[in-house]
PyMOL Python script that loads the backbone (N, CA, C, O; Angstrom):
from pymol import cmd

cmd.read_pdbstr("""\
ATOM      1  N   UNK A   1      52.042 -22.123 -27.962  1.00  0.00           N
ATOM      2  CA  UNK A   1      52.738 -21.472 -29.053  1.00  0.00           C
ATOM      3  C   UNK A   1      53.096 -22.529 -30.110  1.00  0.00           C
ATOM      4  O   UNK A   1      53.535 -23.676 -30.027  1.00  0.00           O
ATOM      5  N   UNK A   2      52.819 -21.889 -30.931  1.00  0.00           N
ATOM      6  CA  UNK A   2      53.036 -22.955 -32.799  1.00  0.00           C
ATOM      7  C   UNK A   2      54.664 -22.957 -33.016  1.00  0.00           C
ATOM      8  O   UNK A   2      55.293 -21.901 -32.945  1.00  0.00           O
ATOM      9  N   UNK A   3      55.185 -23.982 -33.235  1.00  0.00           N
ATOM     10  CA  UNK A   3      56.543 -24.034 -33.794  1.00  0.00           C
ATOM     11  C   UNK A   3      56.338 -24.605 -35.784  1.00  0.00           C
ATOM     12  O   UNK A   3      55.571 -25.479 -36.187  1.00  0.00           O
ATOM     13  N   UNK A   4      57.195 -23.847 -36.550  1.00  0.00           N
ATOM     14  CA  UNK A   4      57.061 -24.097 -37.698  1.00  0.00           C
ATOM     15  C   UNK A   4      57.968 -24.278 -38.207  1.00  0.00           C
ATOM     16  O   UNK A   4      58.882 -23.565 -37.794  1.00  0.00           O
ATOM     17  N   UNK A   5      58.296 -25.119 -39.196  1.00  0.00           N
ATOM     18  CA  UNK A   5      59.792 -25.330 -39.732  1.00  0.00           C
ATOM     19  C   UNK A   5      59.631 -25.153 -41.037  1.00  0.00           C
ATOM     20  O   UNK A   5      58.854 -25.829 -41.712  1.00  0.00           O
ATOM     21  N   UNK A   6      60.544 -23.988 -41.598  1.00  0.00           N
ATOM     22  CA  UNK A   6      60.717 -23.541 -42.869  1.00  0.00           C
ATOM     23  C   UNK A   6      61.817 -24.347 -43.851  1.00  0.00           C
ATOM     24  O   UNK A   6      62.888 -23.778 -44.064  1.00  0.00           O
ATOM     25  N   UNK A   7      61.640 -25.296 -44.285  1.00  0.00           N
ATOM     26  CA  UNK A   7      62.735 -26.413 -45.232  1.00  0.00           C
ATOM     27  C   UNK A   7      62.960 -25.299 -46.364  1.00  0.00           C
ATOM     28  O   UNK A   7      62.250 -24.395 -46.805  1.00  0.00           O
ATOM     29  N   UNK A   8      64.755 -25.934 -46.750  1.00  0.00           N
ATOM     30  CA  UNK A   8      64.946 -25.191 -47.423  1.00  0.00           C
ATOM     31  C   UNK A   8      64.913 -26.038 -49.349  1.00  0.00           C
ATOM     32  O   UNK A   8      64.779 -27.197 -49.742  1.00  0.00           O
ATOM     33  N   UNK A   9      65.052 -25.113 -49.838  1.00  0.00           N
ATOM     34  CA  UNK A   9      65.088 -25.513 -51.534  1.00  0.00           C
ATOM     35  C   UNK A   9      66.064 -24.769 -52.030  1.00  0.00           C
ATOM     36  O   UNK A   9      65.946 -23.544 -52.009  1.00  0.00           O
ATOM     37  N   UNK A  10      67.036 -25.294 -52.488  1.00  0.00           N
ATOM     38  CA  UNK A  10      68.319 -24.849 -53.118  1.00  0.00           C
ATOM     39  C   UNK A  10      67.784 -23.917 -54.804  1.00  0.00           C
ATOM     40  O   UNK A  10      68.402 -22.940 -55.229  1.00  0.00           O
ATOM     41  N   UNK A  11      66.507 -24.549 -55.525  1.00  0.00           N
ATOM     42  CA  UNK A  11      65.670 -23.672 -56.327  1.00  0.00           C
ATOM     43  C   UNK A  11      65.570 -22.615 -56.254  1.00  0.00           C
ATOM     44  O   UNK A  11      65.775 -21.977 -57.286  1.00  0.00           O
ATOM     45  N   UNK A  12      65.187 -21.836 -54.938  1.00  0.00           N
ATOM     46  CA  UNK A  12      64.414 -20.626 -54.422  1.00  0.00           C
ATOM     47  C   UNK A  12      65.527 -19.885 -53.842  1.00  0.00           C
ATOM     48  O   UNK A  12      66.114 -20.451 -52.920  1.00  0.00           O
ATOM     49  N   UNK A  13      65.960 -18.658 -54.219  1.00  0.00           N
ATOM     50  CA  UNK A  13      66.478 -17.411 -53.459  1.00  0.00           C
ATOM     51  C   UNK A  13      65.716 -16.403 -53.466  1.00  0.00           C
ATOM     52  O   UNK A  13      66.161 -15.289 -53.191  1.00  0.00           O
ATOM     53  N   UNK A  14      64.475 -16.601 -53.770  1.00  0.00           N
ATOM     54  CA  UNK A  14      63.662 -15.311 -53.431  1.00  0.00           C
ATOM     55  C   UNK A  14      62.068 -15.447 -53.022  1.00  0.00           C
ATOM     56  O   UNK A  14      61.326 -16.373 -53.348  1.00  0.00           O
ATOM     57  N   UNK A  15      61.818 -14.601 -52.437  1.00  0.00           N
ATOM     58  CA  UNK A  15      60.189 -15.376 -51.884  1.00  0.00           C
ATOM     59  C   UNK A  15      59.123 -14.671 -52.607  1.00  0.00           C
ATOM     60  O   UNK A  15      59.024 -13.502 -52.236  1.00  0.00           O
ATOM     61  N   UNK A  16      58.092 -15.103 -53.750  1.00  0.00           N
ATOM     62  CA  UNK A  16      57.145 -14.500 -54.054  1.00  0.00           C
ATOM     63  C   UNK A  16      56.133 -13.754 -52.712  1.00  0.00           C
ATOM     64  O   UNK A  16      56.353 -13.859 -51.506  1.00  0.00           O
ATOM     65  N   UNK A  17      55.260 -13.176 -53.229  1.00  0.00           N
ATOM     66  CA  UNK A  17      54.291 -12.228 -52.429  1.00  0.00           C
ATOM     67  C   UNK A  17      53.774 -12.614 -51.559  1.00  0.00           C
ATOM     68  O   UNK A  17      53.502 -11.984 -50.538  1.00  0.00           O
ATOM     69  N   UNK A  18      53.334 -14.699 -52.009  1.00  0.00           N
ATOM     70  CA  UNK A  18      52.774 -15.145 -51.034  1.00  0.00           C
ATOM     71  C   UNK A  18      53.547 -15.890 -50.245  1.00  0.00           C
ATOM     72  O   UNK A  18      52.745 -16.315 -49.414  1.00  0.00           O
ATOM     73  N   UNK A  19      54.065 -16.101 -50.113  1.00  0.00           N
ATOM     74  CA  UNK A  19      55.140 -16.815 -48.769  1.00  0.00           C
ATOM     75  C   UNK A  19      55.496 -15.827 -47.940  1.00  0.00           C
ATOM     76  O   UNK A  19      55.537 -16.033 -46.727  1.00  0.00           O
ATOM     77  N   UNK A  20      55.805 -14.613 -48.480  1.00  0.00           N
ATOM     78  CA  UNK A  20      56.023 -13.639 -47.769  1.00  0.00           C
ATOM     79  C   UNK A  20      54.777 -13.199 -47.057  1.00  0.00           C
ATOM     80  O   UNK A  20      54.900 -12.205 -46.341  1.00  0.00           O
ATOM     81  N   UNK A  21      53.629 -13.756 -47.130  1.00  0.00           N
ATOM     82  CA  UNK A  21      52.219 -13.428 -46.545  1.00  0.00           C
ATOM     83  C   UNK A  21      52.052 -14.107 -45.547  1.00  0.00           C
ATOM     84  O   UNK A  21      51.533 -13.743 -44.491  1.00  0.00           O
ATOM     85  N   UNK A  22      52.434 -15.032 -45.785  1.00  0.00           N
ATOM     86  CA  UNK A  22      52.223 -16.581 -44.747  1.00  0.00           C
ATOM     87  C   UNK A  22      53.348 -16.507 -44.016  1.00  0.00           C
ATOM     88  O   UNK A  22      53.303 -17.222 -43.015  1.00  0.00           O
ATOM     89  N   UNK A  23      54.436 -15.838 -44.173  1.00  0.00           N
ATOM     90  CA  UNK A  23      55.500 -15.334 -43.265  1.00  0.00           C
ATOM     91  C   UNK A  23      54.930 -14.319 -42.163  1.00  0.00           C
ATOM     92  O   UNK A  23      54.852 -14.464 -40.943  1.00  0.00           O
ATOM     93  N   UNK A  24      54.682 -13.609 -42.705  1.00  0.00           N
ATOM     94  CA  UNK A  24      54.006 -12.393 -42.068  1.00  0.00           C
ATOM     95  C   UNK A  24      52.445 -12.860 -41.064  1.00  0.00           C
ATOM     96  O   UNK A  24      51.745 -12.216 -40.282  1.00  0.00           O
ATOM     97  N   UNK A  25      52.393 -14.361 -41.610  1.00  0.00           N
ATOM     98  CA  UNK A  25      51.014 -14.257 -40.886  1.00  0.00           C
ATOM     99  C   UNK A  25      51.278 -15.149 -39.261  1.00  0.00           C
ATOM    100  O   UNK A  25      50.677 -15.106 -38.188  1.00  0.00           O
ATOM    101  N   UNK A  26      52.667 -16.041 -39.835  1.00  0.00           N
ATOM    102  CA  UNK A  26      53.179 -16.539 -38.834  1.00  0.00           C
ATOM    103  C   UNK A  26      53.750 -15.562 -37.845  1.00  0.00           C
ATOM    104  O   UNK A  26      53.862 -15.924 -36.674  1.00  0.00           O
ATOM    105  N   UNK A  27      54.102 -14.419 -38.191  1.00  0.00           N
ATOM    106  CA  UNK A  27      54.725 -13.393 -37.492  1.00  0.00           C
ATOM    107  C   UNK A  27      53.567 -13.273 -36.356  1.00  0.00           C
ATOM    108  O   UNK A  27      53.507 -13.667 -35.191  1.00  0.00           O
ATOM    109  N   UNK A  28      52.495 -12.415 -37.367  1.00  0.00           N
ATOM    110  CA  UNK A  28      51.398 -11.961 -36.223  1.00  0.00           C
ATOM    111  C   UNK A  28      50.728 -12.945 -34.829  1.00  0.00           C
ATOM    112  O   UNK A  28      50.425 -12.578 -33.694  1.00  0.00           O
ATOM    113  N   UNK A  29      50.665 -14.233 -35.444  1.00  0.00           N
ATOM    114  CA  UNK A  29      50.548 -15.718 -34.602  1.00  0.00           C
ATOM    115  C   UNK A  29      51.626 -16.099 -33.707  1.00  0.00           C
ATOM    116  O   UNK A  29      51.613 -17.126 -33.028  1.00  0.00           O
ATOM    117  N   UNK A  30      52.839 -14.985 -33.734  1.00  0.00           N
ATOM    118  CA  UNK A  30      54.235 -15.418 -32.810  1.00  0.00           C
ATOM    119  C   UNK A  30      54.590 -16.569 -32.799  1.00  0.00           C
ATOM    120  O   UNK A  30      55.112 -16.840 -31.717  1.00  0.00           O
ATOM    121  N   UNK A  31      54.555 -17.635 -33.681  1.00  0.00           N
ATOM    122  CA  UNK A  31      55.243 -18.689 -33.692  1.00  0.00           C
ATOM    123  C   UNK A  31      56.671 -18.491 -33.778  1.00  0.00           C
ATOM    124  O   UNK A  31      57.207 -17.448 -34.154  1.00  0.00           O
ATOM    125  N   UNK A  32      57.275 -19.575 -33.399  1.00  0.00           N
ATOM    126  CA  UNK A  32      58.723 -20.018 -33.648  1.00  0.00           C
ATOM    127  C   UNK A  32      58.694 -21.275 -34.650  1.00  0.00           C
ATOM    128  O   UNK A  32      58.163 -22.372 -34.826  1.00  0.00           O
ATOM    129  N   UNK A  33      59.932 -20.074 -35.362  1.00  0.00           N
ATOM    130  CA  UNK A  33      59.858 -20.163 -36.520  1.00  0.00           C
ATOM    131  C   UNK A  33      61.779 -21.019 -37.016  1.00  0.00           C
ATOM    132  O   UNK A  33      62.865 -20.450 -36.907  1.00  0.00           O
ATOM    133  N   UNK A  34      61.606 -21.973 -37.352  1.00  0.00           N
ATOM    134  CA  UNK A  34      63.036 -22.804 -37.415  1.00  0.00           C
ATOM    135  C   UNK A  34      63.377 -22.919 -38.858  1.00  0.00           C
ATOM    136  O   UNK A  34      62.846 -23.531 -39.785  1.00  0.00           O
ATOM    137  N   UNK A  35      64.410 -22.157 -38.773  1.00  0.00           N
ATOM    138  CA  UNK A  35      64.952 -21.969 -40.732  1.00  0.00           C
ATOM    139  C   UNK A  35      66.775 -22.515 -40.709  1.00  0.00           C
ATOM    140  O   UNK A  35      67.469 -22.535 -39.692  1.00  0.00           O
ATOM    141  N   UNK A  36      67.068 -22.772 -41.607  1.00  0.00           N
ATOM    142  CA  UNK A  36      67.957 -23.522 -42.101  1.00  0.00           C
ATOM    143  C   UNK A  36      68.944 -21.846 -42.234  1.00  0.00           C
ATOM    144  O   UNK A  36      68.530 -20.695 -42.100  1.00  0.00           O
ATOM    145  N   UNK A  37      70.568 -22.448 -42.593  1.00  0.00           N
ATOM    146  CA  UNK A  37      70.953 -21.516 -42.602  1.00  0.00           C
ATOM    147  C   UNK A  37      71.914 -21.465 -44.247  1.00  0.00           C
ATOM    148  O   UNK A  37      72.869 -20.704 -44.403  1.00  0.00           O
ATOM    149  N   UNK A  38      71.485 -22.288 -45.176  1.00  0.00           N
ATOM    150  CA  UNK A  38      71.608 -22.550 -46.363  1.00  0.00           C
ATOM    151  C   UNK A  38      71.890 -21.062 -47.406  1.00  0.00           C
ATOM    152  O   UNK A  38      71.434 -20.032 -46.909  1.00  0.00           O
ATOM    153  N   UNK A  39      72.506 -20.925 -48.610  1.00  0.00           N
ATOM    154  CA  UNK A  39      72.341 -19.568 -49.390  1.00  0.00           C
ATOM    155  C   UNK A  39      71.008 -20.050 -50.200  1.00  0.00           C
ATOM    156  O   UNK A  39      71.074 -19.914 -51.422  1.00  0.00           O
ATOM    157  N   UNK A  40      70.237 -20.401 -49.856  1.00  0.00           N
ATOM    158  CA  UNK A  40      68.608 -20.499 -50.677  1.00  0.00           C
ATOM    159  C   UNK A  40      67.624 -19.518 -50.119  1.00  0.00           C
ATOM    160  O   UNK A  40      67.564 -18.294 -50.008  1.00  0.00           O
ATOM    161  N   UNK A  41      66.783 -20.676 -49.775  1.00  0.00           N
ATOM    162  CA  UNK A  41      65.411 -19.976 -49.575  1.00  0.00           C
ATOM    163  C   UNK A  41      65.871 -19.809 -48.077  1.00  0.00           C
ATOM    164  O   UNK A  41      65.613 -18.664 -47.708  1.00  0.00           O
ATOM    165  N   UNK A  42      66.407 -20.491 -47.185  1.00  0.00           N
ATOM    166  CA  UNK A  42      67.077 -20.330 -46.126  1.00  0.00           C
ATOM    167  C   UNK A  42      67.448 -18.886 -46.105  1.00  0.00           C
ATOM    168  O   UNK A  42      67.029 -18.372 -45.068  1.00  0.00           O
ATOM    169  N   UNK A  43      67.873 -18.322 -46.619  1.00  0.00           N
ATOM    170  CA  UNK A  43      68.440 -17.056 -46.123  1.00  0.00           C
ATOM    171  C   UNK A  43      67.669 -16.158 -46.340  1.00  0.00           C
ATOM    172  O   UNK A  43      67.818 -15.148 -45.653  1.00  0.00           O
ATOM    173  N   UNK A  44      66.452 -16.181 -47.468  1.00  0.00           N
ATOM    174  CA  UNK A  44      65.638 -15.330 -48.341  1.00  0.00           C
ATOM    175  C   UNK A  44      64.436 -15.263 -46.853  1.00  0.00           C
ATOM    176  O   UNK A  44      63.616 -14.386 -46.585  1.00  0.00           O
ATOM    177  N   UNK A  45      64.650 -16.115 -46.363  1.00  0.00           N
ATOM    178  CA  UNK A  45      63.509 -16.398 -45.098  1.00  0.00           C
ATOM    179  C   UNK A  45      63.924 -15.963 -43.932  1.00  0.00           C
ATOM    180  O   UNK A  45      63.051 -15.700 -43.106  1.00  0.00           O
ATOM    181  N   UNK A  46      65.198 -15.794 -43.600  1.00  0.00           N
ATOM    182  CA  UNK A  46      66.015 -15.185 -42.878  1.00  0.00           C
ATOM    183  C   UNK A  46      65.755 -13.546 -43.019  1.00  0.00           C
ATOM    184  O   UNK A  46      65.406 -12.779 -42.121  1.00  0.00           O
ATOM    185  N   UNK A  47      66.072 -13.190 -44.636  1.00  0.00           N
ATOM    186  CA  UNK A  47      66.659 -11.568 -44.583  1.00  0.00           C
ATOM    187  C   UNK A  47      64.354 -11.402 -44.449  1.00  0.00           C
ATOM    188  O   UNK A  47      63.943 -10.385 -43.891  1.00  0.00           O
ATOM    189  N   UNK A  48      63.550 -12.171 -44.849  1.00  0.00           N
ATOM    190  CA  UNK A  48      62.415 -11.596 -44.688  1.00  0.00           C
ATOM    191  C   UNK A  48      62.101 -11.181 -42.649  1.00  0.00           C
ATOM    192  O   UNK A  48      61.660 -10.273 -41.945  1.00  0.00           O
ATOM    193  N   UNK A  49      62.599 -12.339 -42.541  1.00  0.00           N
ATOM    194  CA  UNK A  49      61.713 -12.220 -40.711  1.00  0.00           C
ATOM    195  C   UNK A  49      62.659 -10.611 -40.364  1.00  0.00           C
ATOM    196  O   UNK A  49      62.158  -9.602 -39.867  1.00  0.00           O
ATOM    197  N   UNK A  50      63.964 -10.767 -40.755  1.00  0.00           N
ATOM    198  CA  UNK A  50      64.938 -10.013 -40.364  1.00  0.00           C
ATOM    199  C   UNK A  50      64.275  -8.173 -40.474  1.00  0.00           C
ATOM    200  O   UNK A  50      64.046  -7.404 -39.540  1.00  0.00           O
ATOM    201  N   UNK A  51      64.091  -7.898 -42.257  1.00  0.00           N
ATOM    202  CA  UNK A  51      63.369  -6.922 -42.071  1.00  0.00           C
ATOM    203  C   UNK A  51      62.357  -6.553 -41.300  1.00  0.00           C
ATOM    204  O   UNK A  51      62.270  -5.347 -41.066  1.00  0.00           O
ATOM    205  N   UNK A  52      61.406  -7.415 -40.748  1.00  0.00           N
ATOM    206  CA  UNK A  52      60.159  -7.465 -39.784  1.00  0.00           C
ATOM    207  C   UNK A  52      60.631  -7.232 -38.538  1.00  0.00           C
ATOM    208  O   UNK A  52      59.887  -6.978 -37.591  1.00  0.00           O
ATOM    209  N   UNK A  53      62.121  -7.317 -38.443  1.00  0.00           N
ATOM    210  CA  UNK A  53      62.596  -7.667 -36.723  1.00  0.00           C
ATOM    211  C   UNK A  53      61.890  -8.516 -36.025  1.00  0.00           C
ATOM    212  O   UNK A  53      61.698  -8.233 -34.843  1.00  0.00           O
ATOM    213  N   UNK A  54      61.214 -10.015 -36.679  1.00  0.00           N
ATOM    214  CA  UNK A  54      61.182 -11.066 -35.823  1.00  0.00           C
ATOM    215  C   UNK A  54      62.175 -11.249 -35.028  1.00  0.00           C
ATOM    216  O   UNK A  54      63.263 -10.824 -35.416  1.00  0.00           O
ATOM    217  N   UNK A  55      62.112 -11.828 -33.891  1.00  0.00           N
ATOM    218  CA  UNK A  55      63.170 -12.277 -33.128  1.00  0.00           C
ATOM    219  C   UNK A  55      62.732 -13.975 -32.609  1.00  0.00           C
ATOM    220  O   UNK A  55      63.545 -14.602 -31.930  1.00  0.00           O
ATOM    221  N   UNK A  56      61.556 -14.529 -32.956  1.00  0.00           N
ATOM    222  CA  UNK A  56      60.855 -15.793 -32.677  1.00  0.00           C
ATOM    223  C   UNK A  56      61.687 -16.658 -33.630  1.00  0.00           C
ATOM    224  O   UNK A  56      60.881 -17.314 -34.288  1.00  0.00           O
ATOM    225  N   UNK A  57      62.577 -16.865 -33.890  1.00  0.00           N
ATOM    226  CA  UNK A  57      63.483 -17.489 -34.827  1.00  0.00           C
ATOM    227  C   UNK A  57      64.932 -18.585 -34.097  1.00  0.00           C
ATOM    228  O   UNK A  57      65.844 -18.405 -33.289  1.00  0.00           O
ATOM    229  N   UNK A  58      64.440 -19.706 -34.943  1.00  0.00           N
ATOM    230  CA  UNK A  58      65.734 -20.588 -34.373  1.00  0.00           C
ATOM    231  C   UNK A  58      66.940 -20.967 -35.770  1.00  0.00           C
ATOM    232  O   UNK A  58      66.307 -21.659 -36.568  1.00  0.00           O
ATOM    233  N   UNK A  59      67.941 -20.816 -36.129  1.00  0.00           N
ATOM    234  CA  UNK A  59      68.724 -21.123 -36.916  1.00  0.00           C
ATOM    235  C   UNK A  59      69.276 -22.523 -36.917  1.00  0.00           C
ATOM    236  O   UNK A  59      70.184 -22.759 -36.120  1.00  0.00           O
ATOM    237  N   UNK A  60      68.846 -23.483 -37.709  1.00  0.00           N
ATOM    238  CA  UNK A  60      69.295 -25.184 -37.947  1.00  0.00           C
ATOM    239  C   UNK A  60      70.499 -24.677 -38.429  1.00  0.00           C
ATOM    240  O   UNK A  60      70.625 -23.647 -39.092  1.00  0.00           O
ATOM    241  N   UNK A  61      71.309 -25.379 -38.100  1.00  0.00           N
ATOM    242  CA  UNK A  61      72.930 -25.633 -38.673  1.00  0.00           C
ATOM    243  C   UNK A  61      73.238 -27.578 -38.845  1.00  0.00           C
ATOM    244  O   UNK A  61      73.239 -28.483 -38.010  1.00  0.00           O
ATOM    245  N   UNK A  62      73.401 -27.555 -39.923  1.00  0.00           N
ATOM    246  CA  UNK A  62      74.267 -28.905 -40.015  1.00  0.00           C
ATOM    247  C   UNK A  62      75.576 -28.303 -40.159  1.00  0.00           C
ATOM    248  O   UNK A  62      75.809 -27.259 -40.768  1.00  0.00           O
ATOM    249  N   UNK A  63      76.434 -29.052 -39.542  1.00  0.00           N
ATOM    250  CA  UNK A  63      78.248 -28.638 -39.587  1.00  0.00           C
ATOM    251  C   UNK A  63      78.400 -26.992 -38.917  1.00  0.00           C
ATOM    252  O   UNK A  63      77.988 -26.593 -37.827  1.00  0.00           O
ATOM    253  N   UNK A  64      79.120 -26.248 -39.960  1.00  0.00           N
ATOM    254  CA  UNK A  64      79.520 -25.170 -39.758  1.00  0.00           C
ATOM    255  C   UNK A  64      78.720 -23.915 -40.310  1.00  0.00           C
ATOM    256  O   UNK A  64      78.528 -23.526 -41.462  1.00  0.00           O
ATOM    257  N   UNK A  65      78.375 -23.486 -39.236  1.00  0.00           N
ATOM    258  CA  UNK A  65      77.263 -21.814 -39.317  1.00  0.00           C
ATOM    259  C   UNK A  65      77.980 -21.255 -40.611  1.00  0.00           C
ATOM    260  O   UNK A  65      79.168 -21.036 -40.848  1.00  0.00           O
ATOM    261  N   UNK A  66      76.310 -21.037 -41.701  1.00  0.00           N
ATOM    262  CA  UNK A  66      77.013 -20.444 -42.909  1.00  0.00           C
ATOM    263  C   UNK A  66      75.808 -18.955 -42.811  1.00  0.00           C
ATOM    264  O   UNK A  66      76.278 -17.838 -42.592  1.00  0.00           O
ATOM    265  N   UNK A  67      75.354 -19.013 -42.868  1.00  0.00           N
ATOM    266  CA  UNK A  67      74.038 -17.586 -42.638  1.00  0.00           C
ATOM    267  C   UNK A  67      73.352 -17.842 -41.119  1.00  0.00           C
ATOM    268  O   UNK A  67      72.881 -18.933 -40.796  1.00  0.00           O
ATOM    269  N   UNK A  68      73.372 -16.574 -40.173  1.00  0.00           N
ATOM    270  CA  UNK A  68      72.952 -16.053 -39.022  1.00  0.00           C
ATOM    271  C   UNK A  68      72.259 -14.984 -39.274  1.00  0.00           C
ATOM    272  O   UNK A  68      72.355 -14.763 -38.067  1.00  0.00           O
ATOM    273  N   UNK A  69      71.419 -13.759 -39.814  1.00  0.00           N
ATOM    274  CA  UNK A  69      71.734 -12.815 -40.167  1.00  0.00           C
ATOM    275  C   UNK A  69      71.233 -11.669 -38.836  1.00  0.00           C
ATOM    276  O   UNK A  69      71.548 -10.498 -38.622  1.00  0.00           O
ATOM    277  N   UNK A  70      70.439 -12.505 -38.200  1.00  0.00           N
ATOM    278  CA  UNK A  70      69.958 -11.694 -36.634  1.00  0.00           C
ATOM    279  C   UNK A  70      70.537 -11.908 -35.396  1.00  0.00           C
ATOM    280  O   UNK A  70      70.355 -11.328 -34.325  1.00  0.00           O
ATOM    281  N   UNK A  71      71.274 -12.842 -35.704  1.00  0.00           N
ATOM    282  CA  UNK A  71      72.021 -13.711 -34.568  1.00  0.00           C
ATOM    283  C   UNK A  71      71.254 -14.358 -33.625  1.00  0.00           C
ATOM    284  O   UNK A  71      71.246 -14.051 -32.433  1.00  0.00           O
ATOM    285  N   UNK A  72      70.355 -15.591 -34.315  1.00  0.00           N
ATOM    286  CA  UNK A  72      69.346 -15.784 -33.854  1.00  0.00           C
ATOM    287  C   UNK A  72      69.946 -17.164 -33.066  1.00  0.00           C
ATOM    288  O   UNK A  72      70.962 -17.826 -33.276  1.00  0.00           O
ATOM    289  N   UNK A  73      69.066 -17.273 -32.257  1.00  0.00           N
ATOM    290  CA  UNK A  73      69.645 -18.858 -31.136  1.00  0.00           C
ATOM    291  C   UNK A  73      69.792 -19.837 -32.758  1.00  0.00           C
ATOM    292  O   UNK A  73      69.150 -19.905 -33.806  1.00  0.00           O
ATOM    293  N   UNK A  74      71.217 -20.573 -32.094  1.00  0.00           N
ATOM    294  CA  UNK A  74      71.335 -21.840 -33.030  1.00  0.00           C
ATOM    295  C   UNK A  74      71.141 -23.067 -32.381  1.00  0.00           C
ATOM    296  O   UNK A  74      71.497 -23.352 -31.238  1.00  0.00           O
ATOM    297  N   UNK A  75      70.607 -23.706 -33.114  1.00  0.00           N
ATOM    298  CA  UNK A  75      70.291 -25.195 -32.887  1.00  0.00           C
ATOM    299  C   UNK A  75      71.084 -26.267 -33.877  1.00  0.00           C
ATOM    300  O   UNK A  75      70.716 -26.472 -35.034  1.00  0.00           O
ATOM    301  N   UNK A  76      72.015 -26.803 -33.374  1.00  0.00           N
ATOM    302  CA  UNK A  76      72.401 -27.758 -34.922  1.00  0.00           C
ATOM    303  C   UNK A  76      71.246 -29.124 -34.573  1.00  0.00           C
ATOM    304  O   UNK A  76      70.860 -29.475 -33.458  1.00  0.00           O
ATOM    305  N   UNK A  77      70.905 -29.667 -35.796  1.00  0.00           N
ATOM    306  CA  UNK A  77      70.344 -30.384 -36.219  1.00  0.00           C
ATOM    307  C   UNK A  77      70.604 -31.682 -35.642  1.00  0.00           C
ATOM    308  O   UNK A  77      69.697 -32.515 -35.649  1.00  0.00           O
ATOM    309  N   UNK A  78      71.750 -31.962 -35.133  1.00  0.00           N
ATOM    310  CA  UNK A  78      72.181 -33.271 -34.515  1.00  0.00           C
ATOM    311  C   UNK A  78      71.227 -33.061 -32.916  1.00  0.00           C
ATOM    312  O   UNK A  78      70.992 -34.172 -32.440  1.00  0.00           O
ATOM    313  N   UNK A  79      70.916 -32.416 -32.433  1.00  0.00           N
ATOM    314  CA  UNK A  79      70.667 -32.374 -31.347  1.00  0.00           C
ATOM    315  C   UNK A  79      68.831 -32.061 -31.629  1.00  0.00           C
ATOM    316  O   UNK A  79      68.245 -31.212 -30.958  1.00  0.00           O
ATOM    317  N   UNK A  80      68.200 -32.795 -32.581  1.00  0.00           N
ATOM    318  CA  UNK A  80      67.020 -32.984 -33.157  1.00  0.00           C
ATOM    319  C   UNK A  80      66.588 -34.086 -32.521  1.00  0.00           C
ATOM    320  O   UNK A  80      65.581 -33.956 -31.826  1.00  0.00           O
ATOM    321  N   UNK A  81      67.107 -35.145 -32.590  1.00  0.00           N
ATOM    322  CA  UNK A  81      67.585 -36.327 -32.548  1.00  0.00           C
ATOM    323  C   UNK A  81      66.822 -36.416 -31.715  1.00  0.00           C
ATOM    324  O   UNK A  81      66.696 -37.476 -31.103  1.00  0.00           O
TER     325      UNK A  81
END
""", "prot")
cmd.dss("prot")
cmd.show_as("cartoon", "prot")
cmd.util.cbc("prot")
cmd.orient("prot")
């Protein structure tokens, strides 16, 4: 199984057609899928898997949990390491 890590960009709160494709394609491929929990693209990547009802999803936290929106397993980032 593919693990993928979605970085976030404070730029982006919304996902054009194609990210949302390549989201969707990671879906069908069942990867786990590791997103940030940021108000950016972080969350825009969040509310996408969310509508899909992915559940292959890990939530990075640095510090204190700011977006969960599936209540997906958290991982803080220190424990990357």
């Amino acid at each position: 199984m593919t693990t993928v890590f979605i970085g976030r960009s404070r730029a982006v709160s919304r996902l054009n057609a194609i990210i949302g494709d390549q989201l969707d394609d990671l879906i069908k491929r069942n990867c786990t899928i590791l997103v940030g929990d940021a108000n950016c693209a972080d969350m825009a990547v969040q509310q996408h898997l969310a509508t899909r009802g992915y559940q292959n999803v890990i939530a990075l936290l640095h510090g204190q949990l700011r977006n969960n929106l599936r209540n997906h397993e958290i991982l803080p980032l220190r424990e990357l390491r």
